[in-house]
N, C-alpha and C positions, 0 to 999 in steps of 0.2 A: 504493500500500500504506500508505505513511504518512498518508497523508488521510484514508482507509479507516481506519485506525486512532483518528485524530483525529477522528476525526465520534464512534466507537462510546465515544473516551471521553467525549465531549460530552453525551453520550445516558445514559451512568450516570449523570454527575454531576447532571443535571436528576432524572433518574430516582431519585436516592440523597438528594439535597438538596432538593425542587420547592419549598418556602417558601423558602431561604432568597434566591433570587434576587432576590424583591421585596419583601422584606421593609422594613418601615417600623419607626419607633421612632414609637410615640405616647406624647406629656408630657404627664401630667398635673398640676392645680397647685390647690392650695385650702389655704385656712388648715381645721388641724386642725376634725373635727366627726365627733368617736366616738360609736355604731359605724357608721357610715357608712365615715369617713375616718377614719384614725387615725393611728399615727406611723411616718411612712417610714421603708423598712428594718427593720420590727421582724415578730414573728412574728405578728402581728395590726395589720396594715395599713388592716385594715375590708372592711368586707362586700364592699361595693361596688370597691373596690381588689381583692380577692382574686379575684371574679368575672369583672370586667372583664378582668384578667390572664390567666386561664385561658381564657377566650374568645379574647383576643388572640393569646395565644400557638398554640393552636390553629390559627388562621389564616396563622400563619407571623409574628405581628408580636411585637414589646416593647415593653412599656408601662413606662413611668417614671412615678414618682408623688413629688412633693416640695410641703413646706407652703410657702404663701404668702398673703398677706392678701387677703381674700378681695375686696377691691374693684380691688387691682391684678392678680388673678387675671384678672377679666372684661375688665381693660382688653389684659393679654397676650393672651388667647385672641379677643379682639376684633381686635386686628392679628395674629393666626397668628404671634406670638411663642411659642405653647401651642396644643396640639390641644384639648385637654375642661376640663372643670371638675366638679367630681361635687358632687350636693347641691344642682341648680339646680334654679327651681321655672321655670315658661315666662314667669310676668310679672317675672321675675328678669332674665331676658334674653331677650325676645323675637324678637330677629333673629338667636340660634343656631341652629343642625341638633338636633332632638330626634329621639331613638329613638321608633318605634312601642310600644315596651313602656315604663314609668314604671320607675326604680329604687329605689323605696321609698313610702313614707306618712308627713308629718311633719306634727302638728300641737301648735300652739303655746300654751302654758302659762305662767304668772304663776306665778314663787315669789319665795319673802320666807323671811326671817330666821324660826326657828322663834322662836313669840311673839307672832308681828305681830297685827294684829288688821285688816290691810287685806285686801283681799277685791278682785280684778277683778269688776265687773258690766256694766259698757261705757267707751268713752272718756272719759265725767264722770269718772268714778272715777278717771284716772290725772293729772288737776287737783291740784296739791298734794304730788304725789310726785315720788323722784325716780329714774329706770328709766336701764336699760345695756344699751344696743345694739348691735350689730354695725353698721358702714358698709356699707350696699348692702345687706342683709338685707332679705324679704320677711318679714313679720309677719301680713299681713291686714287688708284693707280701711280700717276706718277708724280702726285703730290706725296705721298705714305713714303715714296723712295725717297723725294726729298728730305722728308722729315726725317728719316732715319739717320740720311746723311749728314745733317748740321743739328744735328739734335744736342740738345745741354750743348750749345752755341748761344750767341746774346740776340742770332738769326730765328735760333727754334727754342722757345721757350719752355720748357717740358713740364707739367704740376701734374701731381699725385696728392687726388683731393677727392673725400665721399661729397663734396660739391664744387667742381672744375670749374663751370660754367658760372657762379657768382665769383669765384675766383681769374677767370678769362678778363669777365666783363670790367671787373673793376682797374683790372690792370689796363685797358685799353683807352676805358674814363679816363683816366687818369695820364694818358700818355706811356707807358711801361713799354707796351706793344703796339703796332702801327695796325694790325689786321687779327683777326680771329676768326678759325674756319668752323661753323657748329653748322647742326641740323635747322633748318630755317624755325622748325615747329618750338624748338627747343630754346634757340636765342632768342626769338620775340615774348615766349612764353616769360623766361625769366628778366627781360630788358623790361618787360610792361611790369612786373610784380614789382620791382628796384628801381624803378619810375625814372628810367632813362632812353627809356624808349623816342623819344623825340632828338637826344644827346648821339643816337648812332645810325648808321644808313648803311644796306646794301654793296656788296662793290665785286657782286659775279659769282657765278655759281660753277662750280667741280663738275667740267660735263658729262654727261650720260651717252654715250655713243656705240657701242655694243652692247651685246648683249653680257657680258661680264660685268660689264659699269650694270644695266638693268638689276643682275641678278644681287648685285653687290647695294643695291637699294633695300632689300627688304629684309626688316629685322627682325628674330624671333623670341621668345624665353627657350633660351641653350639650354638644355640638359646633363646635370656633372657623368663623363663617359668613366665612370668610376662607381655608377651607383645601379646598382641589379637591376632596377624599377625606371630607370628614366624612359625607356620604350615604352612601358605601360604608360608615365607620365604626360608624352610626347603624345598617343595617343588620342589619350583622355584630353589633353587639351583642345588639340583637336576637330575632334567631334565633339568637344563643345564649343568651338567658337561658330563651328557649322551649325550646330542650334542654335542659339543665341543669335546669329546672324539672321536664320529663317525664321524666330519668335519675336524679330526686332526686340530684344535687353540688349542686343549687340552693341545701336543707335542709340537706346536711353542711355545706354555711359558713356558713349561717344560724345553726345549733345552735351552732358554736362562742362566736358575741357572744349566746348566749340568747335569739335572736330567731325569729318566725314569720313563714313567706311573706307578705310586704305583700299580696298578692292578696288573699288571705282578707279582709284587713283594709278593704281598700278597697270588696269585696263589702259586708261588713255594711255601713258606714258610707253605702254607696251604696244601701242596700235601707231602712236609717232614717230617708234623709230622700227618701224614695220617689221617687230619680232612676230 
């Protein structure tokens, strides 16, 4: 009777609770990159953080999300110190778990001190100046060659910072650096929050000309190739972002940072340079 009793409460509690039994914690870790990523614990965390969440949780898991720099990021989730990293491009890190679906479109843009009269037109052009980078940042072809080459130079400025981009920008207010290469979404994001937006201006964008450049546009949350589970990870994310997309919650979290489905955007950009 008692055993009998003991099974049927065995059988609720899977039945009442069925996530919670195998549930995982997945960490996430990256230096801030709004609206992407944004600041943990706050009520806009970032797109990409807010989705990934609801997804997860869905599944029975939690997701932890905290700033870190973004080259010690790769190196954690490189020994499964960390499950993911969001905002990776795949020549970023080649030997993670990438999802079947991209998590966004990032393409890379030159601004300057409103004033300037410097202009990107290709790699010449950044002879003579002096630019601020992120460590481990992908930029694009044969700007990333430059940068390697004159790097921790007074030409290539290199920060290792869980916030790069409030550290770029102030250095360029300021005069420090002449140019600074970010994701356009990324720079105005945090230029308008630090209310300098009106202090900086455009000056050329990293162009997109094969299909390499195309493919090197779209970013995902990497998976640490260290951790038994990040295929299933990969997965599950997914097939959720492909629901979420057909349920439109995709668009309700999109609308909140002001943004439109990356899909769209990879469409056009895939159809102009006739891949």
């Amino acid at each position: 009777m008692f055993q009998r009793l003991r099974i049927l409460t065995l059988v609720y509690l899977f039945a009442a609770f069925p996530f919670q039994i195998h549930a995982d914690t997945i960490t996430v870790k990256s230096d801030e990159w709004c609206p992407f990523n944004c600041e943990p614990g706050s009520d806009s965390p970032g797109y990409m953080i807010e989705i990934a969440r609801k997804i997860f949780q869905k599944a029975g898991h939690e997701l932890i999300y905290e700033n870190m720099p973004w080259s010690r990021s790769i190196d954690h989730a490189k020994k499964g110190k960390i499950d993911a990293i969001p905002g990776a491009t795949k020549g970023e890190v080649p030997d993670f778990i990438f999802p079947e679906e991209e998590f966004g479109a990032s393409m890379t843009y030159f601004f300057v001190k409103k004033g300037s009269s410097w202009r990107f037109k290709d790699v010449s052009s950044l002879e003579g100046i002096r630019i601020g980078v992120q460590d481990d940042y992908e930029y694009g072809g044969m700007v990333d060659e430059y940068i390697e080459k004159k790097r921790d130079t007074l030409n290539v400025q290199v920060v290792k910072s869980d916030d790069p981009v409030t550290l770029n920008l102030k250095k360029l207010i300021k005069g420090n650096i002449d140019a600074y290469p970010e994701d356009k979404l990324v720079f105005l994001y945090k230029a308008k929050s630090m209310g300098v937006l009106e202090q900086v201006e455009e000056a050329g964008i990293i162009p997109i000309e094969s299909k390499e450049d195309f493919e090197a546009t779209k970013i995902y949350l990497a998976f640490s190739p260290a951790n038994s589970k990040s295929n299933e990870y990969a997965k599950t994310l997914s097939d959720g972002i492909k629901q979420m997309r057909a349920s439109g919650e995709l668009q309700l979290i999109l609308d909140k940072y002001g943004l439109k489905d990356w899909k769209n955007e990879l469409e056009i950009l895939k159809k102009d340079l006739g891949l």
